[in-house]
C-alpha positions in Angstrom: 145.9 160.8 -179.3 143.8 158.2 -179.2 143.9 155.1 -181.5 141.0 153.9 -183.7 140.5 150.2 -184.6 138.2 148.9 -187.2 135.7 145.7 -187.5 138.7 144.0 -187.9 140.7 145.1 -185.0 143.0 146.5 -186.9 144.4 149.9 -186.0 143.4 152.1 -188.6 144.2 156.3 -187.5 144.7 158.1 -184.6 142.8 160.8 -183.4 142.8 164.3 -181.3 139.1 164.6 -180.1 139.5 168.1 -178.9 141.3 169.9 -182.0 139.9 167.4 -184.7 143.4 166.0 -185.8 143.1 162.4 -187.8 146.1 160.7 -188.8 146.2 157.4 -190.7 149.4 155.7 -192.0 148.8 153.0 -194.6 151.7 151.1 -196.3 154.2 153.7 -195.4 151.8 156.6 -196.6 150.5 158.9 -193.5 147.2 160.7 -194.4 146.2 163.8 -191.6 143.8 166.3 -191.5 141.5 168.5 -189.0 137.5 168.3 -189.0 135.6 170.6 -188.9 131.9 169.7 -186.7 130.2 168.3 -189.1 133.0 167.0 -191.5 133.5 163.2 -192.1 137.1 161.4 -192.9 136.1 157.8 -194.0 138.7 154.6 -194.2 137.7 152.1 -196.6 140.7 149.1 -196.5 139.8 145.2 -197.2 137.3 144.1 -196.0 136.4 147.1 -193.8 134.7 150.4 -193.9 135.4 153.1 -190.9 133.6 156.5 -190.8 134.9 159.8 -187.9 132.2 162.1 -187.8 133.3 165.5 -185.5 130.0 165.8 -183.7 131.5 168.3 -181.5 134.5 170.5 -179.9 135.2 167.4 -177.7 133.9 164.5 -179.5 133.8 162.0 -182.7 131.2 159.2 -183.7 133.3 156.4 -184.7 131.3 153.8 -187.4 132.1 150.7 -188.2 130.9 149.1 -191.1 131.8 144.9 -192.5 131.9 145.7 -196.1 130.8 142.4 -198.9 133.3 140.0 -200.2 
């Protein structure tokens, strides 16, 4: 699994690149699901926006986005 970090450099999820598997834990609350290519799973926390786009069977586009105070 690899981990994901956002504008902040804070961890945000883990992710599987070759099945699709995303897993974020948030105050004690774990989120997971698979992606379809295609499919987005988007983080919003703070001051932070993060976007996983499966773009393939063996790769995700990572976005990260600086949201306005």
């Amino acid at each position: 699994m690899k981990q994901v970090k956002d504008c902040n450099n804070h961890t945000i999820c883990y992710i599987d690149e070759a099945t699709g598997y995303v897993e974020a834990s948030y105050k004690r609350q774990t989120t997971s699901t698979y992606l379809s290519i295609g499919e987005q799973f988007k983080i919003v926390r703070d001051s932070a926006k993060t976007v996983i786009t499966r773009i393939s069977n063996t790769k995700m586009k990572i976005e990260r986005y600086r949201l306005a105070a």
